[in-house]
C-alpha positions as CSV (number, residue, x, y, z in Angstrom):
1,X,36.0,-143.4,56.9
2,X,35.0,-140.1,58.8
3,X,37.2,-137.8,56.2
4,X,35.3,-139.7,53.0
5,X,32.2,-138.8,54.3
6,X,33.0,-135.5,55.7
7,X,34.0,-134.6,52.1
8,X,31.2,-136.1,50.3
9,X,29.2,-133.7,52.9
10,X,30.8,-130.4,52.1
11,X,29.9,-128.2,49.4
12,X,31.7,-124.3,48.8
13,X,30.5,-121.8,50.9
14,X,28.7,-119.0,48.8
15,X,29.3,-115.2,48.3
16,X,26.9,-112.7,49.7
17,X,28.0,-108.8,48.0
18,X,26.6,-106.0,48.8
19,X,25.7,-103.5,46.5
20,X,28.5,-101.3,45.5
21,X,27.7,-97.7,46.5
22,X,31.0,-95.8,47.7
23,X,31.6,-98.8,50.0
24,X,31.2,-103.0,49.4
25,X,32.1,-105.6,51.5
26,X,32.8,-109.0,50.0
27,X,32.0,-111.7,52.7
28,X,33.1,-115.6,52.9
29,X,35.2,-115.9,50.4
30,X,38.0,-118.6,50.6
31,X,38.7,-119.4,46.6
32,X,42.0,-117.2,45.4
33,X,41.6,-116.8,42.2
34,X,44.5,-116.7,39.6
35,X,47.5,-114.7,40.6
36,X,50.7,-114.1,38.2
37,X,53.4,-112.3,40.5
38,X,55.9,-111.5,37.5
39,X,58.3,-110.9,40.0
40,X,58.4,-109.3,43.4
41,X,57.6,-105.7,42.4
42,X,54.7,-106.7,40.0
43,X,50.9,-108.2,40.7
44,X,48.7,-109.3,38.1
45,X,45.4,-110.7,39.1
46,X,43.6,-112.6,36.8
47,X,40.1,-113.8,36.8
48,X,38.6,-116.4,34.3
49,X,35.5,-117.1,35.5
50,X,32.0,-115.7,37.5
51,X,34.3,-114.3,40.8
52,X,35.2,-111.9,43.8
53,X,38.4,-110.5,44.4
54,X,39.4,-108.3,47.6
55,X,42.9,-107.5,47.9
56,X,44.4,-105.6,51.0
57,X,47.1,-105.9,53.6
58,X,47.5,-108.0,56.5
59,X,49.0,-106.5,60.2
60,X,52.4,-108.1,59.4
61,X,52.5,-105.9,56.0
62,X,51.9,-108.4,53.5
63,X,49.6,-108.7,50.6
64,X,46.2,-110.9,51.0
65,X,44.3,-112.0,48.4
66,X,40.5,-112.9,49.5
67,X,41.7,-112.7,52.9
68,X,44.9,-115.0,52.3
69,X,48.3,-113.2,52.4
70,X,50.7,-114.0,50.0
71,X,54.6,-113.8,50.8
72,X,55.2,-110.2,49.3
73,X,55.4,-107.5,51.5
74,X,52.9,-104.5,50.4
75,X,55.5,-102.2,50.6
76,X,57.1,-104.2,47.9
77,X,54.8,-103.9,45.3
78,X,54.9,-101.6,42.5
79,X,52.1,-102.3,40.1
80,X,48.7,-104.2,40.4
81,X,46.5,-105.0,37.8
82,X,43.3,-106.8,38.3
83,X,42.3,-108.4,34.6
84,X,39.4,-110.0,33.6
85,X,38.8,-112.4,30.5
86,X,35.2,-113.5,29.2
87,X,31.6,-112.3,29.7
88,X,31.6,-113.3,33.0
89,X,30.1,-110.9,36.2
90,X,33.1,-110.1,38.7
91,X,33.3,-108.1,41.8
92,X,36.4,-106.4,42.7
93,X,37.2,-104.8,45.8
94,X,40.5,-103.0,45.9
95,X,39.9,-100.5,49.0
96,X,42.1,-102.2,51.3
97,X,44.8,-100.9,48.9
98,X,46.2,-98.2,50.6
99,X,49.6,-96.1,51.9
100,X,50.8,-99.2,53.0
101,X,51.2,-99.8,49.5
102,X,54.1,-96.9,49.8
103,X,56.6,-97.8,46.5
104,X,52.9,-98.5,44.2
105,X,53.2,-96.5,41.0
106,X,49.8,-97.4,39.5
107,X,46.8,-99.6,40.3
108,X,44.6,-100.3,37.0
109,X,41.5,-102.8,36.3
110,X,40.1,-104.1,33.0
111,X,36.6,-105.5,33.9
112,X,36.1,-107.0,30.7
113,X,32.1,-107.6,29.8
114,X,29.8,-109.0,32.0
115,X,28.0,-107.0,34.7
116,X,30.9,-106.0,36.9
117,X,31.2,-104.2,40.3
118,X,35.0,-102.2,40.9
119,X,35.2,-100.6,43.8
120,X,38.5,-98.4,43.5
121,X,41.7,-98.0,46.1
122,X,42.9,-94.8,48.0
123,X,45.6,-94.3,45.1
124,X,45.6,-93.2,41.9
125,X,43.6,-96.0,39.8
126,X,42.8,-96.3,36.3
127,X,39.5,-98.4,36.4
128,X,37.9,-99.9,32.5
129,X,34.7,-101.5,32.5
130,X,34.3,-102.5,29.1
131,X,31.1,-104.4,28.1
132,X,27.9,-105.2,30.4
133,X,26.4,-102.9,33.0
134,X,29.3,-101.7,35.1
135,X,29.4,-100.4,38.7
136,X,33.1,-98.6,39.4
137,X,33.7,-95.9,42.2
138,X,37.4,-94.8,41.9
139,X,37.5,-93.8,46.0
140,X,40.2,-91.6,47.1
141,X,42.8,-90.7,44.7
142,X,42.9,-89.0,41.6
143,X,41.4,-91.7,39.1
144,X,40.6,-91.9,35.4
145,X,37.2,-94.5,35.5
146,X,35.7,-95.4,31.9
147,X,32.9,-97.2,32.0
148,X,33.2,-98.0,27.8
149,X,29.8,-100.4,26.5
150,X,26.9,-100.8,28.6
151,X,24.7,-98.7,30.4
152,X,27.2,-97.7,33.9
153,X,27.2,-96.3,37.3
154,X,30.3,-94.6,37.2
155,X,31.8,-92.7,40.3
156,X,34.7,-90.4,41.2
157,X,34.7,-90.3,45.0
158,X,37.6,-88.3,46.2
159,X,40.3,-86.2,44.6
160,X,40.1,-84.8,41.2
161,X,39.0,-87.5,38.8
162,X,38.2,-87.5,34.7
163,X,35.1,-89.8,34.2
164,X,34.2,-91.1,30.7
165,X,30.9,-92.7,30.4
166,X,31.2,-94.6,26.7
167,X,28.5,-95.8,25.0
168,X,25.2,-96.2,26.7
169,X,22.7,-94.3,29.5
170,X,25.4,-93.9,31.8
171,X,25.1,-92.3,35.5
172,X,28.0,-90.3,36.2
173,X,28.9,-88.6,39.7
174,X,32.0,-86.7,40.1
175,X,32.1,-86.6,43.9
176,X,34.4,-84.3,45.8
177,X,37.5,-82.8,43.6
178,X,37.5,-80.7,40.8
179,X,36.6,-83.5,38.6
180,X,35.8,-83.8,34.6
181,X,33.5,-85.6,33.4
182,X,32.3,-86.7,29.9
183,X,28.9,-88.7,29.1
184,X,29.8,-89.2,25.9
185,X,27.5,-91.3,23.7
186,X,23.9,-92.3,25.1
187,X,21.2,-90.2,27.2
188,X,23.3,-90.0,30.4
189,X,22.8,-88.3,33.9
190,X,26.1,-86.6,34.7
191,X,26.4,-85.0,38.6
192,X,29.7,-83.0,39.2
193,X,29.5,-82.7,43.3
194,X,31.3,-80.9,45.3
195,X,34.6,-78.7,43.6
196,X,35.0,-76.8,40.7
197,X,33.6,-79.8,37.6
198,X,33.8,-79.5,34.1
199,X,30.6,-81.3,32.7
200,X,30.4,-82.6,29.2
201,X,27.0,-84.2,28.0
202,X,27.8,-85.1,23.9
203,X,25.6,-87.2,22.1
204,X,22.4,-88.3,23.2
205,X,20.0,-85.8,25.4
206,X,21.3,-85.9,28.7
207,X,21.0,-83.9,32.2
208,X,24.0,-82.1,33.2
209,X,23.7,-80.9,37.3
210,X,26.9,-78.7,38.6
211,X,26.6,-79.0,42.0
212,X,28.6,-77.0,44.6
213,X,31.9,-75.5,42.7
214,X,32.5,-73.1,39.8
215,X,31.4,-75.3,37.1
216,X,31.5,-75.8,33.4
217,X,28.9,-77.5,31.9
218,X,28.6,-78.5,27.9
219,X,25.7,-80.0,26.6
220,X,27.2,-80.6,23.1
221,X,24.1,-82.7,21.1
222,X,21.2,-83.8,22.1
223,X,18.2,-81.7,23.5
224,X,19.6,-81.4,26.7
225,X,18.8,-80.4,30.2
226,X,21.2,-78.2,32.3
227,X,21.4,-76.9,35.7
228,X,24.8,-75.2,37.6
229,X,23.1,-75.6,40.9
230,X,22.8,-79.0,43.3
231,X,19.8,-79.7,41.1
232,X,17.1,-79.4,44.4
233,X,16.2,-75.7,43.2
234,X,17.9,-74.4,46.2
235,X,20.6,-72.7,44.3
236,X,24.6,-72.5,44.8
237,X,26.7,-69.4,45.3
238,X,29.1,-70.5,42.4
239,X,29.9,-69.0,39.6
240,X,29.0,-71.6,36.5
241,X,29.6,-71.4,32.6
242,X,26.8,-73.6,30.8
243,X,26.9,-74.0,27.0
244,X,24.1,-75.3,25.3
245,X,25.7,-76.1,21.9
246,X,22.6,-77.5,19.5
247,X,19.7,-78.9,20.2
248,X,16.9,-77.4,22.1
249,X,17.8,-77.3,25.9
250,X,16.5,-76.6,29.1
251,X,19.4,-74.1,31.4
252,X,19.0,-73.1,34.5
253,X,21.8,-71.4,36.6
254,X,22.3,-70.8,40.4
255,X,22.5,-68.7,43.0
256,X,26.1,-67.4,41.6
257,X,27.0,-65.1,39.2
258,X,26.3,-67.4,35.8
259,X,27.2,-67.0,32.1
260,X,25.0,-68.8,30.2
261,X,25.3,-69.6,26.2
262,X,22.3,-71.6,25.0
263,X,23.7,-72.2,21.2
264,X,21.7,-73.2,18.7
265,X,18.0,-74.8,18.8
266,X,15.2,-73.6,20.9
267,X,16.3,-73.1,23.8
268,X,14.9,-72.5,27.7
269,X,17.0,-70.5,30.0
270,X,16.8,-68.9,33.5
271,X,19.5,-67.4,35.9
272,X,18.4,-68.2,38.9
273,X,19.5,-65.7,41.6
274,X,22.8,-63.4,40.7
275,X,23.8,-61.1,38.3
276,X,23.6,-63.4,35.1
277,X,24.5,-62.9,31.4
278,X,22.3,-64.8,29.2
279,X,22.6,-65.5,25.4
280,X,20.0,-67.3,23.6
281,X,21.7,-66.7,19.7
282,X,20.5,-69.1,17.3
283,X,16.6,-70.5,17.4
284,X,13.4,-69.5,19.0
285,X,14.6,-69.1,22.5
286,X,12.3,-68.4,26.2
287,X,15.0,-66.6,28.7
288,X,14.2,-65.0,32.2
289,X,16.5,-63.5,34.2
290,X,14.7,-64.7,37.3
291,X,16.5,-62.0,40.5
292,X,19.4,-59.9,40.7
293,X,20.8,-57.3,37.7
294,X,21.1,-59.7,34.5
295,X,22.1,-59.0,31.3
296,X,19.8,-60.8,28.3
297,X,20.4,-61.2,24.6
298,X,18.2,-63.0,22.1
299,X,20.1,-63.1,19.2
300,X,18.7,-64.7,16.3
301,X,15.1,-65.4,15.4
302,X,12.0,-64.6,17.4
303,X,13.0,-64.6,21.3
304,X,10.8,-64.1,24.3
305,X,13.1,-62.5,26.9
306,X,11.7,-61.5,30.4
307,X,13.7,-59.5,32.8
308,X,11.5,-60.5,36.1
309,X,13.2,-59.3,39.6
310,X,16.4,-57.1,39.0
311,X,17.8,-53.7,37.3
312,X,18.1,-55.9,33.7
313,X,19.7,-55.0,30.1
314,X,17.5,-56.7,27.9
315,X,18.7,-57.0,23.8
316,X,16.2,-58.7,21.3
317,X,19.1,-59.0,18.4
318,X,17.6,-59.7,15.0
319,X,14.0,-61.5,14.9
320,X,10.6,-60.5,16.1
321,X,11.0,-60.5,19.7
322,X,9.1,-59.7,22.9
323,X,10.7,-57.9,25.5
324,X,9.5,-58.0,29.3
325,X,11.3,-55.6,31.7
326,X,9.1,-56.9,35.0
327,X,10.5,-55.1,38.4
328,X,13.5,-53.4,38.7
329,X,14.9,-50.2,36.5
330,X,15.2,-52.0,33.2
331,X,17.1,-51.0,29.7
332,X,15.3,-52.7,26.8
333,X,16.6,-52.5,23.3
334,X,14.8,-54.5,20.6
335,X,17.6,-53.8,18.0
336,X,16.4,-55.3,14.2
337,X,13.0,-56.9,13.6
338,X,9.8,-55.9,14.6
339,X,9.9,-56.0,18.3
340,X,6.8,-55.8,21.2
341,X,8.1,-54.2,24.4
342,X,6.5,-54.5,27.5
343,X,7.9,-52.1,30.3
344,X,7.3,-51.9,34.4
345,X,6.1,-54.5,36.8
346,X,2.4,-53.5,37.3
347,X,3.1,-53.2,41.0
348,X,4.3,-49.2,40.3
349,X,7.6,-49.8,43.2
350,X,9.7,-49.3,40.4
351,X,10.2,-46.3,38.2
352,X,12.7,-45.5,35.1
353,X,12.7,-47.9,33.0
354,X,13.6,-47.2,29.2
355,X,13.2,-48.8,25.4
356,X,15.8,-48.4,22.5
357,X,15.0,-48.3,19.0
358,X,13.8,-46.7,16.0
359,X,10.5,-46.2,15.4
360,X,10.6,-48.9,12.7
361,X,12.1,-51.7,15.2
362,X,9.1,-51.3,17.7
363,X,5.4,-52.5,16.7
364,X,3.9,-52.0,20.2
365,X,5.8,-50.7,23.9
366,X,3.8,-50.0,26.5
367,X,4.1,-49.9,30.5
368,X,2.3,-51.0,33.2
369,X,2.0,-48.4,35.9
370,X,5.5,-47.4,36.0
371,X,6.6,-44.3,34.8
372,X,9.0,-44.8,31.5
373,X,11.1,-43.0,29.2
374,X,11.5,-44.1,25.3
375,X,14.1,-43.5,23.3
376,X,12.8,-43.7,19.8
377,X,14.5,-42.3,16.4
């Protein structure tokens, strides 16, 4: 007959996905995978095996599934969960849910393991990855995305969003929003975007960029490397607060007005542009004030603290430090230790500059060109 052999002829059409970046498009698909409507109000999608689901709303108002509507009205719904059993590699594409999902409290996926890619909807989501390398981007909304085992892409998009890499390298980006975001465990790469981000690297050595935005930044362990800036050197007008915690990290503030802490471990720090205070305390630290009028302490141990472009207040605190005024009127003040101070610019633009101390706390102070004043007991 012509329908045996049109069957024995036909095979499932295949699933071509593009890579999930803050959009995907999931095309040909026709298989609906297994839905549980617990009643009217509730969706629970479930997937079992390797599969795609894209859920939206057709023009009559009701809810489609892989392009096939269902007889429940968007407006309807109240919850929607997306679950996913086994170690199998799903793709999820929920960006078609949006206002006219009016009465929906709550949208939430569990990806399960496997490789998954979660592309979020323009409400408030709660988006899991759980084990394999995960790809989620919570889109508009305010979201909480948790990308748990594996080494994750994790993404805010809009709207103020807390981001938790897990365990593993993780890449997190915060997008626009005033977003928090937490690497965790693992040597992750944590972005905050645009708004005013709260950054927190943990375990592992990680790299911590601000962005635009007053930030906050915490390295917490790890030998880490920090910058409040958009991380392309040119700089943002922000003010940011970067704590290196342990470990020996790398700082580097922007264009703003920055506090920075290092914490302990060896530590490398510059302000950038802008009126900075800068604290090395605990370990051997290297900190330049870079421009503008910035206040510099060493702390403990044996610091090397340069003053560069600016009218600076350089303090050595306890250790052997060096102390480098540079340009600008600068105050230097060794304070305990034995202390080499190192006043003027060698250009002679800038005169005035002064060292503090007793005559007991200063081994060498010198300037270059510039006339000076000491103030020795």
């Amino acid at each position: 007959m012509l329908i045996s052999s049109w069957l024995r002829g036909w095979s499932l059409p295949t699933r071509r996905v593009r890579s999930l970046g803050t959009h995907s498009e999931l095309l040909e698909q026709r298989i609906v995978p297994a839905v549980n409507v617990t009643d009217a109000a509730a969706f629970v999608v479930t997937l079992t095996s390797t599969d795609s689901v894209t859920i939206g709303v057709d023009g009559d108002g009701f809810v489609t599934i892989n392009g096939v509507a269902k007889t429940t009205l968007a407006a309807n719904v109240t919850s929607l969960k997306v679950n996913c059993t086994g170690n199998f590699i799903n793709e999820i594409d929920l960006s078609g849910v949006d206002g006219s999902f009016s009465n929906l409290s709550g949208v939430s996926v569990s990806a399960g393991g496997g490789n998954d890619s979660v592309l979020g909807s323009s409400l408030n989501d709660t988006l899991i990855g759980g084990d394999g390398n995960d790809s989620i981007e919570g889109g508009e909304g305010i979201d909480v995305v948790n990308g748990m085992a594996g080494n994750d892409a994790l993404g805010g998009g809009d709207g103020a969003d807390s981001i938790y890499g897990g365990n593993g390298d993780d890449t997190l980006d915060g997008g626009t929003g005033n977003d928090r975001l937490r690497g965790q465990n693992g040597n992750d790469s944590i972005t905050g975007g645009d708004g005013n981000d709260t950054l927190e690297g943990f375990a592992g050595n990680d790299k911590l960029i601000g962005g635009d935005g007053n930030d906050s930044l915490l390295a917490a362990g790890g030998n880490d490397f920090c910058d409040g800036d958009g991380g392309n050197g040119d700089g943002s007008d922000f003010k940011d607060t970067i704590y290196g915690d342990s470990g020996s990290d790398t700082i580097r503030g922007g264009d703003g007005d920055d506090y920075i802490n290092g914490g302990a471990g060896n530590d490398i720090i510059g302000g950038n542009d802008g009126n900075d205070a800068l604290y090395g305390l605990g370990g051997k630290d290297s900190i330049t004030g870079q421009a503008g009028d910035d206040s510099i302490y060493g702390g403990n141990d044996n610091d090397f603290l340069l003053g560069d472009e600016g009218d600076d207040n350089i303090d050595g605190g306890s250790g052997n430090d060096t102390l480098v005024g540079n340009a600008g009127v600068d105050t230097l003040d060794g304070q305990s230790g034995t202390n080499t101070v190192v006043l003027g610019d060698g250009a002679g633009d800038d005169d005035g500059d002064s060292v503090v101390g007793s005559s007991s706390e200063i081994e060498e102070y010198f300037g270059v060109d510039d006339s000076w004043t000491a103030d020795i007991s």
